[in-house]
C-alpha positions in Angstrom: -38.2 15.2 2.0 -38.0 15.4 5.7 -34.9 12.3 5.9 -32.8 14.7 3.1 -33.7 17.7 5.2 -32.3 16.0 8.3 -29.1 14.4 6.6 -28.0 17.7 5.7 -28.8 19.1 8.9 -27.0 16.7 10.7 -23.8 16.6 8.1 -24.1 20.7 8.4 -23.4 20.2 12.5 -20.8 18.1 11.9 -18.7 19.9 9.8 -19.8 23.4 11.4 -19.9 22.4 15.4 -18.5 18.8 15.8 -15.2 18.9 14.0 -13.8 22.3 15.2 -15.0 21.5 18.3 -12.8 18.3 18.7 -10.0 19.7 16.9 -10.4 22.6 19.7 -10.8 20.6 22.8 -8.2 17.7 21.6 -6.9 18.2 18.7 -7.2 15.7 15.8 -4.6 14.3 13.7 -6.0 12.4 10.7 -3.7 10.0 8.4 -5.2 8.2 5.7 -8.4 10.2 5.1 -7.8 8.8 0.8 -8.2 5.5 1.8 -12.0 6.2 2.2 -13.9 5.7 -1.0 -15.4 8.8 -2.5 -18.8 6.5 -3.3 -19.7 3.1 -2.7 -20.1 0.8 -0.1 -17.6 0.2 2.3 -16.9 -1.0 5.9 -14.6 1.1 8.4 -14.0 -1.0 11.5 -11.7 0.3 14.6 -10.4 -0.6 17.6 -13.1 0.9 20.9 -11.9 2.2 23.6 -13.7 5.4 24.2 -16.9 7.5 23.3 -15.0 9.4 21.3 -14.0 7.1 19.0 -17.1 7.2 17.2 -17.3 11.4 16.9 -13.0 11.0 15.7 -14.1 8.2 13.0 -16.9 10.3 11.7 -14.5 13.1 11.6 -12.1 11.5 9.6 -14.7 11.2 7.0 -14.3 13.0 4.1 -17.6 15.5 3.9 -19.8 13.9 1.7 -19.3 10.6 3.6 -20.7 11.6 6.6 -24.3 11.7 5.0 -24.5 8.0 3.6 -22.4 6.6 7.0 -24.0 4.8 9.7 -22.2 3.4 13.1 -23.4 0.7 15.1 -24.3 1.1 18.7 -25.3 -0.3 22.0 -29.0 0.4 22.0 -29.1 -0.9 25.6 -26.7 1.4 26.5 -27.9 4.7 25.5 -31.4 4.0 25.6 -31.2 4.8 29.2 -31.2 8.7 28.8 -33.9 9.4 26.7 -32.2 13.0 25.7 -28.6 11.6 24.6 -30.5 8.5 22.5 -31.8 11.2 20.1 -28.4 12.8 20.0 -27.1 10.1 18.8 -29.8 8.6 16.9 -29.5 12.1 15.2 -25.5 12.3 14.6 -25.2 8.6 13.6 -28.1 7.4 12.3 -26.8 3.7 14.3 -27.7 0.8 13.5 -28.8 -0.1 16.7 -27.6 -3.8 18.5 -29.5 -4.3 21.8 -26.8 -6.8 23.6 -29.5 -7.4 26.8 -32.4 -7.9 24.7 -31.5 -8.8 21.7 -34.2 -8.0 18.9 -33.9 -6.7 15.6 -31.3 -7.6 13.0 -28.5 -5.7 13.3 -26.5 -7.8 10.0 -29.2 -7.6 8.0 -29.7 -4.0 8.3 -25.8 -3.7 8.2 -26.3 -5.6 4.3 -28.7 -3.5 3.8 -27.2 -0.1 3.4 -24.3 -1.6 1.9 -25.9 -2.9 -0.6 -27.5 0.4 -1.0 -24.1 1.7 -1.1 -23.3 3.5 2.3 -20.6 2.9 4.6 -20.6 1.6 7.9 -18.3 2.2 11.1 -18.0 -1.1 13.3 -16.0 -1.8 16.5 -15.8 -5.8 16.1 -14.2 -6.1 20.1 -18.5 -5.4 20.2 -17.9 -2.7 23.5 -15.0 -0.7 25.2 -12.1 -2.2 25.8 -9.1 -1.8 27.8 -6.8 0.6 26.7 -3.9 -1.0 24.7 -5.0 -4.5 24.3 -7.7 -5.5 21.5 -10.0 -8.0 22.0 -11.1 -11.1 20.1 -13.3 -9.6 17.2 -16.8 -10.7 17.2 -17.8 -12.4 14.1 -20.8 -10.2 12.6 -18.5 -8.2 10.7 -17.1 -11.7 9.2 -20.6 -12.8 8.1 -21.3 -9.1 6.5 -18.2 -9.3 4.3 -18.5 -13.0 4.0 -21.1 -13.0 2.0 -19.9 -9.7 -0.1 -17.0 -10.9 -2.1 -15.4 -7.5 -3.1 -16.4 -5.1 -0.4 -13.5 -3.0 0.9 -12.5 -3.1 4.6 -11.0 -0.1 6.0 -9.1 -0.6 9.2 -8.9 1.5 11.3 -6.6 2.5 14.7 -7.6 5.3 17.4 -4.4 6.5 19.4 -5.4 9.2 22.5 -9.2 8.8 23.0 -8.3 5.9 25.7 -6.4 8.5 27.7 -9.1 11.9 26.9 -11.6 10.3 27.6 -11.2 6.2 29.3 -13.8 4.2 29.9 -15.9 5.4 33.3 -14.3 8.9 33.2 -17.1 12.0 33.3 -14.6 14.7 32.5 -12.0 14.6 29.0 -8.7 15.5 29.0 -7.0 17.8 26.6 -4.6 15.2 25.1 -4.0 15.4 21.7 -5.6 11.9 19.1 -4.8 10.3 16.2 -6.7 8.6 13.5 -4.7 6.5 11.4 -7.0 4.7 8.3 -4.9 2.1 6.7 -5.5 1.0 3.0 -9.1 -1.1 2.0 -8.7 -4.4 2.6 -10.2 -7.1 0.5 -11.2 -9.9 2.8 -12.1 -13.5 1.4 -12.8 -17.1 2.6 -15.2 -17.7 5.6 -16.9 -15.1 8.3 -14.2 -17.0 10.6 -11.4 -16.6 8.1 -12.4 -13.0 7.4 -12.8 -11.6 10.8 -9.1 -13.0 11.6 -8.1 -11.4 9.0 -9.3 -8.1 9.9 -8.0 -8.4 13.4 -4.7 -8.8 12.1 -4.8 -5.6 9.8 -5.7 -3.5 12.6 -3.3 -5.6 15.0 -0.2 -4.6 12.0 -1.5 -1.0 11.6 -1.5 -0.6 15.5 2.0 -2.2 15.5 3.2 0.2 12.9 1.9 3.3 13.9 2.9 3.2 17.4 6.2 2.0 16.7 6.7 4.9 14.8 5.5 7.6 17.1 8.0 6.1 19.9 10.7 6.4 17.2 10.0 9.3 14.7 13.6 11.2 14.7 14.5 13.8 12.4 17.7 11.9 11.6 15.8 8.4 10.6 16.4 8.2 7.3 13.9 6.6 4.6 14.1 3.0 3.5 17.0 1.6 1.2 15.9 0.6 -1.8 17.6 -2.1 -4.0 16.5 -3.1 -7.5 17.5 -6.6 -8.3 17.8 -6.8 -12.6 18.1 -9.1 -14.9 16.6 -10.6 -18.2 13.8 -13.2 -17.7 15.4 -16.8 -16.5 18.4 -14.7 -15.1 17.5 -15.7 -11.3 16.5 -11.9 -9.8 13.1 -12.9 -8.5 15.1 -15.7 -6.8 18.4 -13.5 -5.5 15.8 -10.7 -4.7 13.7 -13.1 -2.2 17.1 -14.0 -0.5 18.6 -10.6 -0.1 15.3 -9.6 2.0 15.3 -13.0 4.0 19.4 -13.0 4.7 19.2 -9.2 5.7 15.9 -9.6 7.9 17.9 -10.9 10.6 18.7 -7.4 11.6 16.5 -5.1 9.4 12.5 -5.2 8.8 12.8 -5.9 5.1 10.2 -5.9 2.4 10.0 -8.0 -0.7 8.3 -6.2 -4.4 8.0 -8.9 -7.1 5.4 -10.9 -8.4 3.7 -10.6 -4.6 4.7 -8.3 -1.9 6.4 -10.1 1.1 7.6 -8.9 4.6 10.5 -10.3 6.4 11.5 -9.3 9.9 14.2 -11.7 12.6 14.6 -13.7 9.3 11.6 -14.9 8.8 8.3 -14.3 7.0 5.9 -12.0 8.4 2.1 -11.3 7.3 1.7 -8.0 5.3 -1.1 -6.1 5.5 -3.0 -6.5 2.1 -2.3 -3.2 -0.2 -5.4 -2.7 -2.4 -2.2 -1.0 -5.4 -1.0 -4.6 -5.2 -4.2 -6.6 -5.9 -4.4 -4.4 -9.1 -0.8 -4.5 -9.8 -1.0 -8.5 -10.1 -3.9 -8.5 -11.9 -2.3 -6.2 -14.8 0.8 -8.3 -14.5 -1.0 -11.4 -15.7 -3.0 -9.4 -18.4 0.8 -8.6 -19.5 2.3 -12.2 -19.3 -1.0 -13.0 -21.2 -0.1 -10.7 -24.5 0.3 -12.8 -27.8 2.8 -9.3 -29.1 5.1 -7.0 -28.3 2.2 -4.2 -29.3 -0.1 -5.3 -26.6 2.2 -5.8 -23.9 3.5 -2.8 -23.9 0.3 -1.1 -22.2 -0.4 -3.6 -20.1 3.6 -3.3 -18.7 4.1 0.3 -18.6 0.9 0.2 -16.4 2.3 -2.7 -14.2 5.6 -0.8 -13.7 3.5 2.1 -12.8 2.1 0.7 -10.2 4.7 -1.0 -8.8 6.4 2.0 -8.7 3.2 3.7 -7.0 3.3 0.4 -4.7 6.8 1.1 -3.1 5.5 4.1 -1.6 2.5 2.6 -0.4 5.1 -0.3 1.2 7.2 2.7 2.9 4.2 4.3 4.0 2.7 1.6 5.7 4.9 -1.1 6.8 7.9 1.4 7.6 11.1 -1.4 5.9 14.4 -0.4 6.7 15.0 -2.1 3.6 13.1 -2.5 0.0 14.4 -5.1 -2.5 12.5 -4.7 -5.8 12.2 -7.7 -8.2 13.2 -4.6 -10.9 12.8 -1.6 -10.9 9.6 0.9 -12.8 12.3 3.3 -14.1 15.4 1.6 -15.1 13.2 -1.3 -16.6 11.0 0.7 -18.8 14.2 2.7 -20.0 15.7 -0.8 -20.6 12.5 -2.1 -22.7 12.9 1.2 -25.0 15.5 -1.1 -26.6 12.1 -3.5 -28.1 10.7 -0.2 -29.7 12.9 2.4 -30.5 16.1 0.4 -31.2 17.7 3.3 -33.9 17.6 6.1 -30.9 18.7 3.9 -27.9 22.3 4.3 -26.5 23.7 5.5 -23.7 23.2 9.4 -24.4 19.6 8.6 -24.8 19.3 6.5 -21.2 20.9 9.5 -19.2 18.0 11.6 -20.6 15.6 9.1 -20.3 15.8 8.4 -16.7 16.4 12.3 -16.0 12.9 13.0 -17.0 11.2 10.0 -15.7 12.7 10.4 -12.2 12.2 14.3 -12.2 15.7 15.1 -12.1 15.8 16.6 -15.7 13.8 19.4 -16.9 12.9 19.0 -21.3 11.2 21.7 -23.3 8.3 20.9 -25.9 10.8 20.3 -28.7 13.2 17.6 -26.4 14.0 15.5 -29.3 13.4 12.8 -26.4 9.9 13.6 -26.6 9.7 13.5 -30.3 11.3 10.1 -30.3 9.5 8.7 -27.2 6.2 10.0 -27.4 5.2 7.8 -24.5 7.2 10.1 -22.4 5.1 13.0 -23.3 2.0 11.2 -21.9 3.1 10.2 -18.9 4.5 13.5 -17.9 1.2 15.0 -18.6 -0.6 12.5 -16.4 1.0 13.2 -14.0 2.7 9.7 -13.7 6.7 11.0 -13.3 8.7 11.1 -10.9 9.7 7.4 -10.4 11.8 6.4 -7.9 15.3 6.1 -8.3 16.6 3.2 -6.4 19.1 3.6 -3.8 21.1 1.1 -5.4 21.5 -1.5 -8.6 22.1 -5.3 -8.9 22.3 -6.9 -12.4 22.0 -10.5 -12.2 24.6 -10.9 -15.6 23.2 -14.4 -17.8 23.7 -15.7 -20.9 20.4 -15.7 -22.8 20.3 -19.0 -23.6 20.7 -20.2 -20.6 18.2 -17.9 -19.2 15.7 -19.9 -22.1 17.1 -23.2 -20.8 15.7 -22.0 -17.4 12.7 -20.5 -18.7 11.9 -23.5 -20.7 12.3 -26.1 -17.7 9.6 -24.0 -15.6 6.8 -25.4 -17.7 5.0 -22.3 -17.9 3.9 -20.4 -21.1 6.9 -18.5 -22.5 5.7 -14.7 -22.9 6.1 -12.5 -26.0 9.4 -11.6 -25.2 10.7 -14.3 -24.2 13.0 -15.4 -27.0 17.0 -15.1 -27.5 17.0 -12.9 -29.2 14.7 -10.2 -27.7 16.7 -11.4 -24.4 20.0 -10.6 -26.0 18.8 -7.2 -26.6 17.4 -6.6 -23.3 20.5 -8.1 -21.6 22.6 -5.2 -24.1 20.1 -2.4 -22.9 20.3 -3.2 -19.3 23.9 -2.9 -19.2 23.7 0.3 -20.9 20.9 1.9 -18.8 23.4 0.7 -15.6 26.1 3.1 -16.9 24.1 5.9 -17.6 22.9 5.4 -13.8 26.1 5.1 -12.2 27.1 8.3 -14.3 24.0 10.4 -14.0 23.4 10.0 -10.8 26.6 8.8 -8.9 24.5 6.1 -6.9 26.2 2.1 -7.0 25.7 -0.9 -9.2 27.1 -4.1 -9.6 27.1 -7.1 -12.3 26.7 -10.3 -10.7 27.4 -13.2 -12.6 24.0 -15.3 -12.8 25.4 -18.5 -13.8 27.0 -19.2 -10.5 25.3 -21.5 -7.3 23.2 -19.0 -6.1 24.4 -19.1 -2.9 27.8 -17.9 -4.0 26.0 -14.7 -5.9 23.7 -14.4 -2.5 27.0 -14.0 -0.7 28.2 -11.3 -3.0 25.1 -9.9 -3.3 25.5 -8.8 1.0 28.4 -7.9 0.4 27.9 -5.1 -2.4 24.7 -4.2 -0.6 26.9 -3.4 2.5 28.9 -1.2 1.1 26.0 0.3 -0.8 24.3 1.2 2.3 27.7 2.4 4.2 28.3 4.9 0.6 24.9 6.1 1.4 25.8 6.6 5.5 29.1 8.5 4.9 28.3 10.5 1.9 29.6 11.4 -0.9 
């Protein structure tokens, strides 16, 4: 009874004295608070360059986090004022490492409230470092995870406490801090393996963020987004790859298909794992896995879903200037409509259809739409519409049987939908579904014929995306 008496004492001064105070003295902006798990274990590790790194990471809890969180700290450095050890020992609860001594064991006490299913706060450089440079990470953090396939990783960067309060200064500053909490990681593969890992995640958010507080302009316009279509076999997944590693040269590009890629100076980079896209591939195999055109419609619509949820995760956090999507969530599942409701599927129907998935058309309970496609009805009421409308449309034109030639010579399982006929339609439909987006909403597209060496359509391919993006500069 006393331990729950104190934990709500001490997540009552939190929220009452400690976070108005910093937000008074310093101010505190917080970005990414949802990437904290409401329950459940989890590790939040940051880069350390000030005491109140620790006080901005505890306020960038949400509430109820605060009471289940522990921090690790230097016992052998605040043991030696009796008064502020019992602060602290009171506000964090630590987990205490004694770096002159040694003693205890700090991992073991780290597994244990994990496993108890709290969160703990980690600074892996193991002590303040110098302001803008981040040390080699220590590996206890890489034996934690290592041996808890699963556990989420949040990383973390602190932008500000280095200069309100640096290392050896008695008095802070008023200068204004940032928390930015990037999205969970899911670290595998050896405590080595996993504490490189983690260094590079909060080496790519640190990258990011302060890249984009040096250029955050109100005339920067968002990222372009290209959807690259086509029937299976037609080449897209190919073209699409090629498109973000030609146009990398000049642009930070980023690649949605089957896995999500960065390019930048033309040339891989490494992407900051996206928890949206370990999902998004696991649904994509239960799809490919479907034995009918019944049971891969769920498992689709939710892939498309969350590839569409993924792109804005992408532009959030890796800041393209450029998005080529292997497809696209809402001209594909307008496309697919074709499979189920063949008798109400024309071009009419398409311009509605991708009005209210993308927001941009209002319907009324008795929309015939809705009658026919009941699916749409759900989804609106899930909250799962808008989709994003791409910036601009490639169709990768091929002859169905070729495409099965193609699909035929991969040696993989052919999928449900994977037959001429079905691909006939599809190739039918997405035609159809480009009109009614050229018309509806005035944006380009362009046919590209598949069947060609693929560095000629490549080549084509730049040159319709050029003019694409110089429409989009000049306006309508």
């Amino acid at each position: 009874m006393k331990r729950g008496h104190s934990l709500s004492g001490r997540t009552l001064v939190h929220r009452g004295l400690l976070r108005p105070t910093l937000r008074l003295l310093f101010g505190v902006g917080l970005h990414g608070r949802e990437n904290v798990p409401d329950e459940g274990a989890f590790v939040l590790a940051a880069n350390h360059n000030s005491h109140l790194d620790v006080l901005l990471l505890f306020a960038a809890l949400p509430a109820r986090r605060i009471r289940d969180t522990r921090a690790l700290a230097a016992k052998d450095y605040f043991a030696r004022n009796r008064v502020l050890f019992r602060i602290v020992e009171f506000l964090f609860r630590p987990i205490w490492v004694d770096r002159e001594k040694g003693g205890g064991d700090p991992i073991g006490e780290m597994r244990a409230h994990l496993d108890g299913g709290g969160g703990v706060i980690v600074f892996p450089e193991g002590t303040r470092g110098e302001p803008g440079h981040l040390a080699s990470f220590r590996g206890g953090v890489g034996r934690v995870v290592e041996s808890r396939p699963g556990l989420p990783v949040i990383p973390a960067f602190l932008l500000g406490p280095e200069r309100a309060l640096p290392r050896g200064a008695l008095v802070p500053l008023p200068l204004w801090n940032h928390v930015f909490l990037g999205p969970p990681q899911v670290l595998s593969g050896k405590a080595e393996d996993v504490t490189r890992g983690l260094q590079e995640a909060i080496v790519a958010l640190a990258e990011s963020e302060t890249a984009n507080s040096h250029r955050r302009r109100p005339e920067k316009r968002e990222a372009f987004v290209v959807a690259i279509l086509g029937i299976d076999g037609s080449g897209k997944s190919t073209l699409a790859r090629r498109l973000a590693m030609e146009t990398s040269a000049d642009a930070r590009t980023c690649l949605i298909g089957d896995v999500l890629e960065l390019f930048a100076e033309g040339a891989p980079r490494t992407a900051q794992p996206l928890l949206v896209e370990k999902l998004r591939a696991w649904v994509n195999r239960r799809a490919k896995a479907a034995k009918s055109l019944a049971f891969y419609k769920v498992p689709k619509i939710a892939e498309l879903l969350l590839r569409d949820a993924l792109l804005g995760e992408a532009k959030r956090w890796y800041g393209p200037d450029l998005v080529f999507m292997d497809g696209s969530p809402l001209l594909n599942m307008t496309a697919w409509s074709v499979l189920y409701r063949e008798e109400f599927f024309d071009e009419a129907f398409c311009a509605q259809a991708l009005g209210v998935l993308s927001g941009w058309r209002e319907v009324t309970a008795g929309d015939p739409i809705l009658r026919h496609f009941p699916e749409l009805t759900a989804m609106r009421r899930l909250g799962l519409v808008p989709l994003a409308l791409p910036d601009a449309v490639c169709f990768l034109d091929v002859d169905p049987a070729v495409s099965m030639e193609r699909i035929r010579r991969r040696g993989e399982a052919v999928q449900v939908h994977e037959t001429e006929e079905k691909l006939a339609k599809l190739r039918e439909a997405y035609r159809v579904v480009i009109a009614a987006y050229e018309r509806e909403f005035g944006r380009p597209a362009r046919a590209l014929g598949g069947d060609r060496d693929v560095k000629a359509v490549t080549a084509e391919g730049l040159v319709f995306l050029a003019e694409a993006q110089e429409k989009r500069r000049v306006g309508p």
